[in-house]
N, C-alpha and C positions, 0 to 999 in steps of 0.2 A: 762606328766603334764596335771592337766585338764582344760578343759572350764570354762571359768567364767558361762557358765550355768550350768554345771555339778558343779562345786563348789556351787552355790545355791543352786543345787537341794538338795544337802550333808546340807547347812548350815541352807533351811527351817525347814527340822523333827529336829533341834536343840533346847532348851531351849532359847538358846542365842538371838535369834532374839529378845527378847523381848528387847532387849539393846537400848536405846535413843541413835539416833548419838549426837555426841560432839558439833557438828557445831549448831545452831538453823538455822531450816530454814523456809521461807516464807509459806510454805504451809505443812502441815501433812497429806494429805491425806492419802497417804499409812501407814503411822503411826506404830501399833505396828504391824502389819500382817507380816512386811517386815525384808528381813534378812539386814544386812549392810554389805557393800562388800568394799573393799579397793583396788583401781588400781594406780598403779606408773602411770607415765607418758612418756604419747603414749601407754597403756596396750589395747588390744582388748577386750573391754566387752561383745560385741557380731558380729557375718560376717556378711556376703551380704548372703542370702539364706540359713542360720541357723531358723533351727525351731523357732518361737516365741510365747514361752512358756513362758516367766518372760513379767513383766511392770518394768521400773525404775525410780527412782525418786532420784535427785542430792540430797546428804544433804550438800557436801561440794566441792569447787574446781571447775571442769568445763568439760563440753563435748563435742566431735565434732562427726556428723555424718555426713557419705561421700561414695558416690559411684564413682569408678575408669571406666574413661571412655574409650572406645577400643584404643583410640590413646595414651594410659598411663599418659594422663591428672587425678587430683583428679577434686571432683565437690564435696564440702563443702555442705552438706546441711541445717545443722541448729548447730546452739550453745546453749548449754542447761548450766543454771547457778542453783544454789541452790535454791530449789522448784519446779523447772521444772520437770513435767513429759514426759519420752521417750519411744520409743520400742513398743509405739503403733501402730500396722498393723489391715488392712482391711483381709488379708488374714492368713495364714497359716505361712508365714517365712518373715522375715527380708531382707527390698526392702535393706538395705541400712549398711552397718557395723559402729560400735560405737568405741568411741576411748575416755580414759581420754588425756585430754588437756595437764593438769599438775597433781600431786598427786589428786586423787578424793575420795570420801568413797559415794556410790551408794547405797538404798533402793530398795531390790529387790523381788519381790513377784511372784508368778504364775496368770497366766491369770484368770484361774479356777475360784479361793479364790477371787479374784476382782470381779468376775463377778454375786457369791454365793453371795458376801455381797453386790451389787449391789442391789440384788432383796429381800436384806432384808429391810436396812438400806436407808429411803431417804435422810438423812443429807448427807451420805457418798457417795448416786449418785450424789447429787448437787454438792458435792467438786470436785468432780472427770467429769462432764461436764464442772465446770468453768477451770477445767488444762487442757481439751479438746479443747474447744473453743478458748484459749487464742494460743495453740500452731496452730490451725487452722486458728486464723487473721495474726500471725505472714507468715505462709506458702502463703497465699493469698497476702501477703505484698511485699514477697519476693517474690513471681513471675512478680511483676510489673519493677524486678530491668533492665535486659536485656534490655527495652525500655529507659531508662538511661545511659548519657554520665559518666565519671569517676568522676567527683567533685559530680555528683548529688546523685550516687550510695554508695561514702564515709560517703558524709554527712546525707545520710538517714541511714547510718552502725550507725554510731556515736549517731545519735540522738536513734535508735533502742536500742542500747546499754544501753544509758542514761536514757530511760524510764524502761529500768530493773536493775537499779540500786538506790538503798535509796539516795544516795547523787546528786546530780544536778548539782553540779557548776565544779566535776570533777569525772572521772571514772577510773579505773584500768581494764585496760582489759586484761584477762587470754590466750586470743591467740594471732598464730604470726601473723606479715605482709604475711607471706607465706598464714596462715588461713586465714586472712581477705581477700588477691587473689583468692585462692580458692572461696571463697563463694560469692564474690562479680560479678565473672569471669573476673578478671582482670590479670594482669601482677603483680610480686613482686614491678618492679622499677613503673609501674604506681599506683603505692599505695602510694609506699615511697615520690614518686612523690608529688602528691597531699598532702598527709600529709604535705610537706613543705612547699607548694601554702597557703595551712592553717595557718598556722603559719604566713608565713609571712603577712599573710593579715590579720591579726588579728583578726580571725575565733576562732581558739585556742589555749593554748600553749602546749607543751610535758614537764615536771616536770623531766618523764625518757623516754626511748622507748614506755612504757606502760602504762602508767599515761597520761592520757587527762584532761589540765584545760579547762572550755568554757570561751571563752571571747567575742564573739558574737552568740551567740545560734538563736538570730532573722533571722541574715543573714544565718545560716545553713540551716535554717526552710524553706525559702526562695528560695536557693538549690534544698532543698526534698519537695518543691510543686508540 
């Protein structure tokens, strides 16, 4: 069976790339360059210490990226939503392996081609710094969470959520409780936990397990001071 890289590599010299994903998404950067790649859910898109050769960029669905720690713990490190750009390294391979959340269809290109039209195109370096940048406050953000007790560390999940989402008053969020412990470095039940303490204090309410209405956004904010 091949690689979701080796499948790229096959579906870049294709004609087809030139194919618009279905989904609209927030940002086009990678635009027509890029093949579209389709993963079920929980599919490996890319390992831990796999060459990194492609960029990717969500058009639809959602992604997790995570490195497994020697104690057999996972360790979440970011959630990527449609627009988001990923799979970017300093080095040579992949600190960290990539995973669709739920069904995904991924933008995927060579580093090469990005980096050729970098030094051609300045509109296209500009796009391509502000999906830099954006995933670079978020990493800086999320390193402050470990100095954070459990409600402070939800509610700055939550609000983080919220600000990458068009709607405000409620969000859909595409991973589990399991993910959200993961990445938050929590416990499953102190999530689930807290998520109740929420609710019940009229923070905000759950519609289903994954549907968040806000109904005090002040008080969260409040929290993630």
């Amino acid at each position: 069976m091949l690689t979701a890289a080796e499948t790229a590599k096959s579906l870049i010299h294709k004609s087809s790339i030139q194919i618009r994903p279905p989904v609209p998404v927030r940002s086009t950067a990678l635009g027509l360059m890029a093949a579209p790649m389709r993963f079920a859910r929980n599919a490996e898109i890319y390992g831990e210490g796999e060459p990194a050769e492609y960029l990717y960029q969500v058009a639809s669905g959602a992604v997790r990226t995570y490195r497994m720690l020697d104690d057999g713990r996972r360790q979440v490190i970011a959630f990527y939503l449609p627009g988001d750009m990923f799979g970017i390294e300093g080095g040579e391979v992949h600190l960290a392996s990539a995973e669709a959340i739920g069904e995904a269809q991924v933008l995927v290109v060579r580093r090469s081609s990005v980096f050729a039209r970098v030094e051609r195109e300045g509109d296209f370096a500009r796009q391509l710094w502000t999906l830099i940048t954006r995933e670079l406050e978020r990493v800086q953000q999320h390193s402050l969470v470990l100095i954070k007790n459990a409600e402070e560390r939800v509610a700055g999940f939550l609000l983080e959520m919220a600000g990458r989402h068009t709607g405000t008053m409620a969000i859909e969020l595409p991973m589990s409780r399991q993910d959200i412990a993961d990445y938050l470095g929590l416990t499953i039940e102190t999530v689930s936990r807290t998520f109740t303490q929420f609710v019940q204090s009229g923070l905000i309410a759950l519609e289903t397990s994954r549907r968040i209405q806000f109904r005090n956004r002040a008080a969260l904010c409040r929290l993630n001071a």
